[in-house]
Biopython code that builds the backbone (N, CA, C, O; Angstrom):
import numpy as np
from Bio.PDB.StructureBuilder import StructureBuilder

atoms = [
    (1, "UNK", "N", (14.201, 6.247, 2.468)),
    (1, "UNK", "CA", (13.177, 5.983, 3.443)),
    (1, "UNK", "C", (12.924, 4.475, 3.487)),
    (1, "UNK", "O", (12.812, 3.859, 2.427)),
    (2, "UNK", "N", (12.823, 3.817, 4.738)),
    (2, "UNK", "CA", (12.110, 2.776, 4.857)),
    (2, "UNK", "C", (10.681, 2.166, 4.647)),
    (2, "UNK", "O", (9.611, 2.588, 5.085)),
    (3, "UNK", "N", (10.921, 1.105, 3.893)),
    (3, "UNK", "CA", (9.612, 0.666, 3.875)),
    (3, "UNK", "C", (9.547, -1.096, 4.168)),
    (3, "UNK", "O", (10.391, -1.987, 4.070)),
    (4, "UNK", "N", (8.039, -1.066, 4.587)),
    (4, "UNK", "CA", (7.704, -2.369, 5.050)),
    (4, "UNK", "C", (6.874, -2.839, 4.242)),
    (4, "UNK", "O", (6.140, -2.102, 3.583)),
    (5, "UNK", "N", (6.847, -4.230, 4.150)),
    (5, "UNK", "CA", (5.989, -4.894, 3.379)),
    (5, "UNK", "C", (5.459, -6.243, 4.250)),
    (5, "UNK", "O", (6.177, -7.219, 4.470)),
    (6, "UNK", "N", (4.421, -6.139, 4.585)),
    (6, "UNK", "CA", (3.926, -7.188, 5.740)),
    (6, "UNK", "C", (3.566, -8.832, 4.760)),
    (6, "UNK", "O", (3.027, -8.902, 3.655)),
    (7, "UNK", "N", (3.987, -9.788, 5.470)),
    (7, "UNK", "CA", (3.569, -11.154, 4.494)),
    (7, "UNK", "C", (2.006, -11.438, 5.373)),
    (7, "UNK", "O", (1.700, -11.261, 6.553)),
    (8, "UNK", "N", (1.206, -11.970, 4.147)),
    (8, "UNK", "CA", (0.215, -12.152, 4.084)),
    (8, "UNK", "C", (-0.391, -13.307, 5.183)),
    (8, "UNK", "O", (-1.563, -13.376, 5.555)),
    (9, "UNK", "N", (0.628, -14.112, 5.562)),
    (9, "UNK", "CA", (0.766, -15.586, 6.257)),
    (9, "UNK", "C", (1.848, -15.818, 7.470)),
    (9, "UNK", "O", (2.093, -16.955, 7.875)),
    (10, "UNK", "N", (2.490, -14.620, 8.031)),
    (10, "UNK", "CA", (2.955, -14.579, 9.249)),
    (10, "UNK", "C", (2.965, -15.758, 10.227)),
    (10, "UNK", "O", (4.068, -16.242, 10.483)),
    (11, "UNK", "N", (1.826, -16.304, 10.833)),
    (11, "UNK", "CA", (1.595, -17.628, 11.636)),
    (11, "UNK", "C", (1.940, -18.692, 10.719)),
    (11, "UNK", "O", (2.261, -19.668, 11.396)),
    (12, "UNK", "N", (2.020, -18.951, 9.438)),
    (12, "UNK", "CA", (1.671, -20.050, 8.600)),
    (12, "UNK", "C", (0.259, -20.731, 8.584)),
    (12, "UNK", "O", (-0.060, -21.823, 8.112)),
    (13, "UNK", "N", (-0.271, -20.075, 9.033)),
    (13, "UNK", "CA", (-2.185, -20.303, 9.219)),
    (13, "UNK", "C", (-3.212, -19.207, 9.151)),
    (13, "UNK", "O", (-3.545, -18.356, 9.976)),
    (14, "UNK", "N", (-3.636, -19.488, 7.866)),
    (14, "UNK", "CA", (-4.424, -18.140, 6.974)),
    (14, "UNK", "C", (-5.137, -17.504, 8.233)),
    (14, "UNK", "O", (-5.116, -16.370, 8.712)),
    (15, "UNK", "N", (-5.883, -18.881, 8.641)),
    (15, "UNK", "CA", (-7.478, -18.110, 9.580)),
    (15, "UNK", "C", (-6.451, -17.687, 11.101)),
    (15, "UNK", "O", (-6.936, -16.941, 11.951)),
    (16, "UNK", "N", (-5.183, -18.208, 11.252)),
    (16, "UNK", "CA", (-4.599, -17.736, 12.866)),
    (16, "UNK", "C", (-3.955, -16.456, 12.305)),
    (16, "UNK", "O", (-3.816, -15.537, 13.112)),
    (17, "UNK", "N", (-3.444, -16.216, 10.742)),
    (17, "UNK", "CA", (-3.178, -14.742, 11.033)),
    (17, "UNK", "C", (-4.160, -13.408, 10.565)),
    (17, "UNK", "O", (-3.958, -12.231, 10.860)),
    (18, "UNK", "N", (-5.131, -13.888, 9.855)),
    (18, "UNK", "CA", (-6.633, -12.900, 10.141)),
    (18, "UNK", "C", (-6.957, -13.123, 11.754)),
    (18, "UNK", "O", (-7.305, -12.074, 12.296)),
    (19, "UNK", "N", (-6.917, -14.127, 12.511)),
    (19, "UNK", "CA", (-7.380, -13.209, 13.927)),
    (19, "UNK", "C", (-7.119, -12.820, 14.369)),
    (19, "UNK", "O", (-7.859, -12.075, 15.011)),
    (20, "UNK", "N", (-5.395, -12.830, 14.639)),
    (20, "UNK", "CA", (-4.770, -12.191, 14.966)),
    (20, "UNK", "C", (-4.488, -10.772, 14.958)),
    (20, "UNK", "O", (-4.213, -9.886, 15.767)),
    (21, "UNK", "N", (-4.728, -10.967, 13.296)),
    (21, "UNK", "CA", (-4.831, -9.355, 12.674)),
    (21, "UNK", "C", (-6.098, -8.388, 13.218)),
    (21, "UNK", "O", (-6.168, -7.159, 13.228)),
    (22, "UNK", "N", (-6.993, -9.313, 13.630)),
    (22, "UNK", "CA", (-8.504, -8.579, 14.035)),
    (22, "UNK", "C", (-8.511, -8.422, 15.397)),
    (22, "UNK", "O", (-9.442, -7.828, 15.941)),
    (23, "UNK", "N", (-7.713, -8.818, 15.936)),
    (23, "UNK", "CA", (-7.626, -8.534, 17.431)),
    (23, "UNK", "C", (-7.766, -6.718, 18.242)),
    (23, "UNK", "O", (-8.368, -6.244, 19.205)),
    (24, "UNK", "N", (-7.029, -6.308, 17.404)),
    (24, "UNK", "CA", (-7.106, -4.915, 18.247)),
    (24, "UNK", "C", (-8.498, -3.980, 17.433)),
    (24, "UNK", "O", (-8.796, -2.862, 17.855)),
    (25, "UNK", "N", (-9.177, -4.561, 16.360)),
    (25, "UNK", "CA", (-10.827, -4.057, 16.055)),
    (25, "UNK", "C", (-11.619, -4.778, 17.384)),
    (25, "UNK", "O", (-12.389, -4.332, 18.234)),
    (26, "UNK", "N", (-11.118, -5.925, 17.162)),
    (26, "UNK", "CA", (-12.450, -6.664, 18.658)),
    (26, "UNK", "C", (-11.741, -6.119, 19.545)),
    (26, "UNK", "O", (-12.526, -6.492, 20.416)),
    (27, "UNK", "N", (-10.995, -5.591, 20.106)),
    (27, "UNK", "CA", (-10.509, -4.962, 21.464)),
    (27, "UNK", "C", (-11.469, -3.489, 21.726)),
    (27, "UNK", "O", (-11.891, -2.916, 22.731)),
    (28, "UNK", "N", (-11.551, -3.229, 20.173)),
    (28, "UNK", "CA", (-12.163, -1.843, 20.620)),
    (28, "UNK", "C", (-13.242, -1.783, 20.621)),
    (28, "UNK", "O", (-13.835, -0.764, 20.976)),
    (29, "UNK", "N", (-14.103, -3.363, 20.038)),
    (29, "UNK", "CA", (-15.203, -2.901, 20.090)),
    (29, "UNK", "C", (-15.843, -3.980, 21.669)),
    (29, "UNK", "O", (-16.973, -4.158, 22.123)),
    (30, "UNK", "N", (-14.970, -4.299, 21.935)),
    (30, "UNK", "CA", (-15.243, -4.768, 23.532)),
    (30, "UNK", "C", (-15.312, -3.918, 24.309)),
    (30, "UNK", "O", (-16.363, -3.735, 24.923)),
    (31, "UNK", "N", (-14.107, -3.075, 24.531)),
    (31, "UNK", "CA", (-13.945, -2.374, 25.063)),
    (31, "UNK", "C", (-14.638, -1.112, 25.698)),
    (31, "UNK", "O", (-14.764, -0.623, 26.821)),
    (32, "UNK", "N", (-15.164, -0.733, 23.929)),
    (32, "UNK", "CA", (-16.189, 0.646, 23.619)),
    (32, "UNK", "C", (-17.610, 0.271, 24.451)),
    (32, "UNK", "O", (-18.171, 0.883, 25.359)),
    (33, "UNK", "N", (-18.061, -1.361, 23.564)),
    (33, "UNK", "CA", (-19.332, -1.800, 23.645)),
    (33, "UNK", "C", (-19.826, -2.717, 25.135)),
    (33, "UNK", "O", (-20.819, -2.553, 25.844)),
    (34, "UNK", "N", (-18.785, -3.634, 25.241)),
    (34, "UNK", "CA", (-19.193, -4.494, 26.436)),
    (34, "UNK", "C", (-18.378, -3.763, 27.627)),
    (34, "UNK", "O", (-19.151, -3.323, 28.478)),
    (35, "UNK", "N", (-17.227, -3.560, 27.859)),
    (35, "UNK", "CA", (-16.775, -3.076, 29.143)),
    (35, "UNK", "C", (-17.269, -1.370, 29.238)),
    (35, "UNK", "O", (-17.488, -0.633, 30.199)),
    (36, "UNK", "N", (-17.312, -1.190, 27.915)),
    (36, "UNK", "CA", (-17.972, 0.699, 28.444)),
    (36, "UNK", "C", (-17.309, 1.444, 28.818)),
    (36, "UNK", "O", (-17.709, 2.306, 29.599)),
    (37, "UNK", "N", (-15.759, 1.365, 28.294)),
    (37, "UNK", "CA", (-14.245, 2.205, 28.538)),
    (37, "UNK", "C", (-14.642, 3.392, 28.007)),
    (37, "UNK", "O", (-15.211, 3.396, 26.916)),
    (38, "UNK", "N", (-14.404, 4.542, 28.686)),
    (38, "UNK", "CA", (-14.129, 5.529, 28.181)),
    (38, "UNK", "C", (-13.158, 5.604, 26.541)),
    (38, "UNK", "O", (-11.988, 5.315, 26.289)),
    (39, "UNK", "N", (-14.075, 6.030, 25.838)),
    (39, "UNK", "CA", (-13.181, 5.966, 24.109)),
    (39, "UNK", "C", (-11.746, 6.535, 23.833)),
    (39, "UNK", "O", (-11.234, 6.287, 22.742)),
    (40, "UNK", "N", (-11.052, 7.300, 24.779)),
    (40, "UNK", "CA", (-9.502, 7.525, 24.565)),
    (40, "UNK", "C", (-9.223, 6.726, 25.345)),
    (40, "UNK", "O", (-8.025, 7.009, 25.303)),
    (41, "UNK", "N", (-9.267, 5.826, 26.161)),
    (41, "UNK", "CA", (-8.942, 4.646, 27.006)),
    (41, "UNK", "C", (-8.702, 3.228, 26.297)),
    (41, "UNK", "O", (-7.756, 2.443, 26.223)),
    (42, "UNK", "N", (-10.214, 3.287, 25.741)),
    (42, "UNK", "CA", (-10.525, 2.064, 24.715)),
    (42, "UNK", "C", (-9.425, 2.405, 23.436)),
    (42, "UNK", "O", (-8.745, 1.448, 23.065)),
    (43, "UNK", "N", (-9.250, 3.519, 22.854)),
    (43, "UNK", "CA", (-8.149, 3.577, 21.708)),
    (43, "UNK", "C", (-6.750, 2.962, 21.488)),
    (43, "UNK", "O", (-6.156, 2.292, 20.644)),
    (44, "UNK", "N", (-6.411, 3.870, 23.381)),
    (44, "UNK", "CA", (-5.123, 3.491, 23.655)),
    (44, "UNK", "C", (-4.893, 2.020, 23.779)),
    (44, "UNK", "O", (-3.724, 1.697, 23.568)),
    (45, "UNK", "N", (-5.706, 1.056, 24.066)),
    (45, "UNK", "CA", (-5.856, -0.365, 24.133)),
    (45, "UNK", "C", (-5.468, -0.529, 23.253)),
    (45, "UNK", "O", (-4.327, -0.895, 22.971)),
    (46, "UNK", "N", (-6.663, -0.207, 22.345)),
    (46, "UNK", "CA", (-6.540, -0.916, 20.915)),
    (46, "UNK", "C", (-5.271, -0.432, 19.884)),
    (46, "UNK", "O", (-4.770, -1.053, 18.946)),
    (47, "UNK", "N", (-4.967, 0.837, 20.389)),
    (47, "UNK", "CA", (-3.496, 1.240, 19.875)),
    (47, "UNK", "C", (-2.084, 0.485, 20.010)),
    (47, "UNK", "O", (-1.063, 0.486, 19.323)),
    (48, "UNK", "N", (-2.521, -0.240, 21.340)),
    (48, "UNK", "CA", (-0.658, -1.143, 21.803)),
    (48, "UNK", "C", (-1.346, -1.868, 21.599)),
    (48, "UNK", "O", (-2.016, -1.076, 22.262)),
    (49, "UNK", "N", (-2.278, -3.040, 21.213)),
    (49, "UNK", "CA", (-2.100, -4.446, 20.886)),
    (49, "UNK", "C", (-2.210, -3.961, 19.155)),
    (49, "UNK", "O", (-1.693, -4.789, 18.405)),
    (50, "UNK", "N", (-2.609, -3.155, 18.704)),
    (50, "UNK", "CA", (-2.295, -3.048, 17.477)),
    (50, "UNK", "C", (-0.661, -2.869, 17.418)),
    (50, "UNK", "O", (0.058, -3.383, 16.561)),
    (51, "UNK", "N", (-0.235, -2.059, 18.474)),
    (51, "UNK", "CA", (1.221, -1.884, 18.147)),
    (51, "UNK", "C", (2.094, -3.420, 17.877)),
    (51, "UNK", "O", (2.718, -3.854, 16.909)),
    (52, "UNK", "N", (1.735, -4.056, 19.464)),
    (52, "UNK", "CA", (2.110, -5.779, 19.501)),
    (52, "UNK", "C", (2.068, -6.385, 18.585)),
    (52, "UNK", "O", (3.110, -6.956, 18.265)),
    (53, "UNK", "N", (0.860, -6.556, 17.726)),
    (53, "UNK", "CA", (0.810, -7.267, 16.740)),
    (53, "UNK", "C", (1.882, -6.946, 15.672)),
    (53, "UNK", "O", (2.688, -7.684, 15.106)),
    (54, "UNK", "N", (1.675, -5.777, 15.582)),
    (54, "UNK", "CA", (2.534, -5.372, 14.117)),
    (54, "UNK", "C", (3.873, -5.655, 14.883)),
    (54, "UNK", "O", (4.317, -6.743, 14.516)),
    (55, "UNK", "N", (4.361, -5.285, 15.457)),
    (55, "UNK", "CA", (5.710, -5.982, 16.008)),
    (55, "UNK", "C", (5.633, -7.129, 15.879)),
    (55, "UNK", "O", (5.934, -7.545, 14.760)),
    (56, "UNK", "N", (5.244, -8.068, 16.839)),
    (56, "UNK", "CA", (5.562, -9.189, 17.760)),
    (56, "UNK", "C", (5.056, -10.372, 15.988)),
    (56, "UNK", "O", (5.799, -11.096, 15.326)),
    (57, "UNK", "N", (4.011, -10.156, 15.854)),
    (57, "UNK", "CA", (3.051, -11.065, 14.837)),
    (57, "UNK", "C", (3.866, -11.187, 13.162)),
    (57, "UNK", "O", (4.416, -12.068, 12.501)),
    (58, "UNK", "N", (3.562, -9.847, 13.023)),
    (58, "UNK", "CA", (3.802, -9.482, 11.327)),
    (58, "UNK", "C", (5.494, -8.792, 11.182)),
    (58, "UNK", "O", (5.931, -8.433, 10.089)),
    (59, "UNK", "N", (6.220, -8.706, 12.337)),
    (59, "UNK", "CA", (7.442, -8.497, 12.233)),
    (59, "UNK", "C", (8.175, -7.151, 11.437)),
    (59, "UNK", "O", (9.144, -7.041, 10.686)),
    (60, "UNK", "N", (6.877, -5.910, 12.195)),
    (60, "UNK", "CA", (7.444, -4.446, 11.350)),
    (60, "UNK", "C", (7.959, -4.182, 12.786)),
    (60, "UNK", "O", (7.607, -4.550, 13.906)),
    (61, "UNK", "N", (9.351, -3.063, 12.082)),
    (61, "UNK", "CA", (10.180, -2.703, 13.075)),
    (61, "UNK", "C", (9.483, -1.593, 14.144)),
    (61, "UNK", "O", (8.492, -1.097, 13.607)),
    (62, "UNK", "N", (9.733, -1.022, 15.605)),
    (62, "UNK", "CA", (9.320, -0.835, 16.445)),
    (62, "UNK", "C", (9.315, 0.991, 15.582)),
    (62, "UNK", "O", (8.289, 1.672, 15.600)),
    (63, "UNK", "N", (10.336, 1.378, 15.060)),
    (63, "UNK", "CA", (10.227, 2.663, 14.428)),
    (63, "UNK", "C", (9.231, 3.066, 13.984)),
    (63, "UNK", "O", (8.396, 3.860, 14.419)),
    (64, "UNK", "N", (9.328, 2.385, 12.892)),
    (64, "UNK", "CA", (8.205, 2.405, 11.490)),
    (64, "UNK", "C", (6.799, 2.437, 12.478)),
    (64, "UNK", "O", (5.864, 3.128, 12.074)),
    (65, "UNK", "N", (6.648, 1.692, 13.771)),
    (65, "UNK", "CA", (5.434, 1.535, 14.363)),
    (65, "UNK", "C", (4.792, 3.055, 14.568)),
    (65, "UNK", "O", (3.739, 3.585, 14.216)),
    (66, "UNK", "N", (6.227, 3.586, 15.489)),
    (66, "UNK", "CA", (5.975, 4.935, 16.063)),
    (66, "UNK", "C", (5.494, 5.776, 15.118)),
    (66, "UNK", "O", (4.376, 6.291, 15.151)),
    (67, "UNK", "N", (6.611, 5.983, 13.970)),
    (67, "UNK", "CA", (6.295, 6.826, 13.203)),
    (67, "UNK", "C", (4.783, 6.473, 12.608)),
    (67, "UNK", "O", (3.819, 7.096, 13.053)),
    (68, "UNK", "N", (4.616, 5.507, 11.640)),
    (68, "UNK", "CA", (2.960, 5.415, 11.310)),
    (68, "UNK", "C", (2.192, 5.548, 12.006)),
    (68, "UNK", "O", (1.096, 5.704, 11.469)),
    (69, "UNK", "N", (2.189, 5.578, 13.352)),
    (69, "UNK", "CA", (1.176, 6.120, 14.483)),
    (69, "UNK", "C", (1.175, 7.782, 14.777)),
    (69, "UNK", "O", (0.338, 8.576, 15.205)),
    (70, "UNK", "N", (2.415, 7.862, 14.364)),
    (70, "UNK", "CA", (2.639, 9.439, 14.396)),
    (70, "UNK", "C", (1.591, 10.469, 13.294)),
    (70, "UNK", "O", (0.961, 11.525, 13.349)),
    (71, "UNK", "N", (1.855, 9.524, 12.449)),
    (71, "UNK", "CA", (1.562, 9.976, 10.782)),
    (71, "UNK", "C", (-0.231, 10.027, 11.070)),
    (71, "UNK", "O", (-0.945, 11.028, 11.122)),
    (72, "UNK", "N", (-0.623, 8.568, 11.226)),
    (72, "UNK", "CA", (-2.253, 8.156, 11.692)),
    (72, "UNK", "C", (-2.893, 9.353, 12.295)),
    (72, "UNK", "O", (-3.891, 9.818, 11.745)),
    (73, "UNK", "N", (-2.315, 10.012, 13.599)),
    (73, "UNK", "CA", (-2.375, 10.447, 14.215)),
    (73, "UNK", "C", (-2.950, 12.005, 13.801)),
    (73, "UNK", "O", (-4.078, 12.490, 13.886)),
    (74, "UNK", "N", (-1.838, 12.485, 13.382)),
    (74, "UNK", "CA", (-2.139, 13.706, 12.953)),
    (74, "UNK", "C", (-2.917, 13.702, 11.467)),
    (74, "UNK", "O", (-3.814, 14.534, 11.336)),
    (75, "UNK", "N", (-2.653, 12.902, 10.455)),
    (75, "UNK", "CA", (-3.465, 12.462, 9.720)),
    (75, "UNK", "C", (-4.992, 12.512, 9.942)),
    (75, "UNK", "O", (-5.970, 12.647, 9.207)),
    (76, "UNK", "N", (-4.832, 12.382, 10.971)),
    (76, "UNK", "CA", (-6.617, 11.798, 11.004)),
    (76, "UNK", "C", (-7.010, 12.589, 12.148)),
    (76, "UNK", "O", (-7.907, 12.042, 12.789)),
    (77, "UNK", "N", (-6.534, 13.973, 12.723)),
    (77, "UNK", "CA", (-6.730, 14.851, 13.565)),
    (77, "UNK", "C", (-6.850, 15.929, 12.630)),
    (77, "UNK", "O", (-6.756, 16.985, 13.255)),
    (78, "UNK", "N", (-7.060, 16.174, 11.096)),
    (78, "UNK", "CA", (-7.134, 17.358, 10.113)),
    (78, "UNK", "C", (-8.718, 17.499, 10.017)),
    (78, "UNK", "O", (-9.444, 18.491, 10.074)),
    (79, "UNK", "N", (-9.032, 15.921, 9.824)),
    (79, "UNK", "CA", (-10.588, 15.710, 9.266)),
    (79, "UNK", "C", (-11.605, 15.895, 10.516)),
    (79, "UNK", "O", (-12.791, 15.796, 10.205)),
    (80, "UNK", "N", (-11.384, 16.093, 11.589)),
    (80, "UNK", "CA", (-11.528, 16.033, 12.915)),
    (80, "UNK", "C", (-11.831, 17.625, 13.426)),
    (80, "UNK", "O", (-12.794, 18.002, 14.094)),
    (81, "UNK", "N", (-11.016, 18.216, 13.047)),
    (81, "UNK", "CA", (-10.416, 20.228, 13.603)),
    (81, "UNK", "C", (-11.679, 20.383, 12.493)),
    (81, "UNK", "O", (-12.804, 20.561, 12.958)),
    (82, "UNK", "N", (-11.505, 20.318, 11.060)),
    (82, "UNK", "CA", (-11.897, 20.670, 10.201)),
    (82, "UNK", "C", (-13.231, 20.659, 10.484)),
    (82, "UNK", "O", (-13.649, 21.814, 10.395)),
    (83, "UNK", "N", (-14.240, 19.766, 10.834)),
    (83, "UNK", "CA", (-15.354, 19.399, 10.795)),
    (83, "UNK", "C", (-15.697, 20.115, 12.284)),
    (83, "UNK", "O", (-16.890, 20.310, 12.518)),
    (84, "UNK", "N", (-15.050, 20.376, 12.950)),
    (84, "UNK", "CA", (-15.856, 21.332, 14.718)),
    (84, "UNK", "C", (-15.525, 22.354, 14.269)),
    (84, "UNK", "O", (-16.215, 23.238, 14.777)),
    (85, "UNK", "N", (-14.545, 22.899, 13.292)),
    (85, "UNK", "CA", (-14.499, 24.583, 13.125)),
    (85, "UNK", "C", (-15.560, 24.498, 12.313)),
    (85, "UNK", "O", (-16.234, 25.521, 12.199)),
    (86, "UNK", "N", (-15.824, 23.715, 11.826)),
    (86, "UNK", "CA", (-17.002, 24.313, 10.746)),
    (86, "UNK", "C", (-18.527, 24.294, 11.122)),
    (86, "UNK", "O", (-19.367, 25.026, 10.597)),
    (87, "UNK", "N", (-18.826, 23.170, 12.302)),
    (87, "UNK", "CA", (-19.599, 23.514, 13.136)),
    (87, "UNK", "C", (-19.613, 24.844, 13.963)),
    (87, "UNK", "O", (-20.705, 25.407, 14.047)),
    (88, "UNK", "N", (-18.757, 25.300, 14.457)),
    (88, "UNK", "CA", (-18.728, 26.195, 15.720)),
    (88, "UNK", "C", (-18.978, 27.132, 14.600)),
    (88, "UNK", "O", (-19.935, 27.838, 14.916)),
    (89, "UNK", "N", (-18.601, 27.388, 13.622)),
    (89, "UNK", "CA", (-18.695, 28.491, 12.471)),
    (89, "UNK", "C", (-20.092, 28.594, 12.078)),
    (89, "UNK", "O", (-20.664, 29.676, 12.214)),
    (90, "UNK", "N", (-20.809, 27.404, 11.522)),
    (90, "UNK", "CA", (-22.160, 27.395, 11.640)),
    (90, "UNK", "C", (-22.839, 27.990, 12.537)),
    (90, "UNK", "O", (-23.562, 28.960, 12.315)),
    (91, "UNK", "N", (-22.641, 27.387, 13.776)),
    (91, "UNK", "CA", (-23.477, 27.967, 15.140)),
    (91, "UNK", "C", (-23.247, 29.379, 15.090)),
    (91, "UNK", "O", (-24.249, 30.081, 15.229)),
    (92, "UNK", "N", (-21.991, 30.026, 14.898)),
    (92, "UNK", "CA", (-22.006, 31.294, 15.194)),
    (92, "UNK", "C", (-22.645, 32.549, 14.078)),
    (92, "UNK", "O", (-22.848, 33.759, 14.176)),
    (93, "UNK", "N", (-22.822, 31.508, 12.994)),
    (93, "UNK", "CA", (-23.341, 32.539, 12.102)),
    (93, "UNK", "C", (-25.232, 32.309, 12.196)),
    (93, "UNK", "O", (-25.991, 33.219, 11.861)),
    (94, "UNK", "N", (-25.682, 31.085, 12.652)),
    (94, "UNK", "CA", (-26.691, 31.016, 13.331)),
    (94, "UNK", "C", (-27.321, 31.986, 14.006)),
    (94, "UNK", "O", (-28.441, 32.361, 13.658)),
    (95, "UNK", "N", (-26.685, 32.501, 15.038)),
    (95, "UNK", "CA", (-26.785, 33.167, 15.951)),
    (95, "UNK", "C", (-26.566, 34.238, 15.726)),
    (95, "UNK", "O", (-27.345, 34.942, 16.369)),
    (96, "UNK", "N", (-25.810, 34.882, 15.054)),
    (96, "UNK", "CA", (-25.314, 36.421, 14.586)),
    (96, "UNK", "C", (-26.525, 36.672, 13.205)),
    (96, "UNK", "O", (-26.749, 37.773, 12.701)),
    (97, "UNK", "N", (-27.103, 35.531, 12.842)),
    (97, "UNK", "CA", (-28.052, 36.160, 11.770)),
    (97, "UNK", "C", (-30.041, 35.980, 12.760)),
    (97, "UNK", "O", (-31.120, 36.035, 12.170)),
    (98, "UNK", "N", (-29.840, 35.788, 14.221)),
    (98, "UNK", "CA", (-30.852, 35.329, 14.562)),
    (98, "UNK", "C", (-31.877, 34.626, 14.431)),
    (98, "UNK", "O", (-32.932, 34.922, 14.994)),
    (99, "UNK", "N", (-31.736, 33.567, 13.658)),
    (99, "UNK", "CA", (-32.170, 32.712, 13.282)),
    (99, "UNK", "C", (-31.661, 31.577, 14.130)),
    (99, "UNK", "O", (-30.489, 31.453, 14.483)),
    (100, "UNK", "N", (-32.893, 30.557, 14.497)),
    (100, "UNK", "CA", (-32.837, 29.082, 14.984)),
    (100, "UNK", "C", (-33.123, 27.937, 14.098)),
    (100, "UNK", "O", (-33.870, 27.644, 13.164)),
    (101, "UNK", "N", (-32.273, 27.474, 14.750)),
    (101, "UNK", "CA", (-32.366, 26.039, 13.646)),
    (101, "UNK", "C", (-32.969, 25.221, 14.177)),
    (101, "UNK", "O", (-33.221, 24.236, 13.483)),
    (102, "UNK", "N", (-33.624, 25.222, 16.021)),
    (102, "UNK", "CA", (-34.386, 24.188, 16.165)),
    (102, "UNK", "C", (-35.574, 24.704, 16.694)),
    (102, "UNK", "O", (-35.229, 25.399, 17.649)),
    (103, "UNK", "N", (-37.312, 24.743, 16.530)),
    (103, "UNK", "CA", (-37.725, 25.894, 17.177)),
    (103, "UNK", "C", (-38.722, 24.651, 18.183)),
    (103, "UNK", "O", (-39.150, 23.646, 17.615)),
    (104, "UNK", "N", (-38.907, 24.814, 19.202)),
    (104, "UNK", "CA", (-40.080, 24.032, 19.657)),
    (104, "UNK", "C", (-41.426, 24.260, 19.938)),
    (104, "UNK", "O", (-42.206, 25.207, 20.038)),
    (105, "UNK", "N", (-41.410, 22.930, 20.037)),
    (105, "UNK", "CA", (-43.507, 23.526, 20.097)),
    (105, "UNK", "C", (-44.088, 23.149, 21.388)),
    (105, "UNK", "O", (-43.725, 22.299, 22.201)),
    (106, "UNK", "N", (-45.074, 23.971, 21.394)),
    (106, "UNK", "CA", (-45.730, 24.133, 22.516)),
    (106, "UNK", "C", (-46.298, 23.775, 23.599)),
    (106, "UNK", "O", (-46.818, 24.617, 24.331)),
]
sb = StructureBuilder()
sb.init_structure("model")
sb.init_model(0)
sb.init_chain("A")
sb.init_seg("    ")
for serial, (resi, resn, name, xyz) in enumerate(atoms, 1):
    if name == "N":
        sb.init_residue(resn, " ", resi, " ")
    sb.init_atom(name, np.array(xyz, "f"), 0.0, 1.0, " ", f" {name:<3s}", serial, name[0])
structure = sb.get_structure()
């Protein structure tokens, strides 16, 4: 299996390759916060200039990109399923034991 090992100093300028590196966090939080993109819109942004960078900047191959996005991806779609089934599971046992969890007043 391939592996990458990114150098710390890519530009040859500490503070030009931390901004660089921070570019696709401030993309998303522009995006999210000041332009008001819809959040799978704003991701996908921040997903290809993250891709760019790691290509174009830090010099990982276009594969390795896909695949670790692949990996990210479903990776981080477990903790996601997991946490609404267990809501919707809540709610339904809520409801099947008749009991409310929010009651209001009058």
């Amino acid at each position: 299996m391939e592996t990458f090992t990114p150098t710390t100093n890519p530009l040859d300028a500490q503070w030009l390759s931390a901004l660089v590196a921070s570019l696709p966090v401030l993309a998303m939080l522009i995006t999210l916060g000041v332009l008001r993109w819809r959040a799978h819109l704003a991701a996908a942004a921040s997903w290809l200039l993250a891709s760019g960078v790691a290509v174009l900047a830090f010099g990982m191959p276009l594969g390795m990109v896909l695949a670790t996005s692949a990996h990210g991806f479903v990776y981080g779609l477990f903790p996601i399923i997991w946490i609404l089934l267990t809501a919707i599971w809540m709610y339904e046992v809520t409801v099947a034991s008749g009991h409310q969890l929010c009651q209001g007043r009058g």
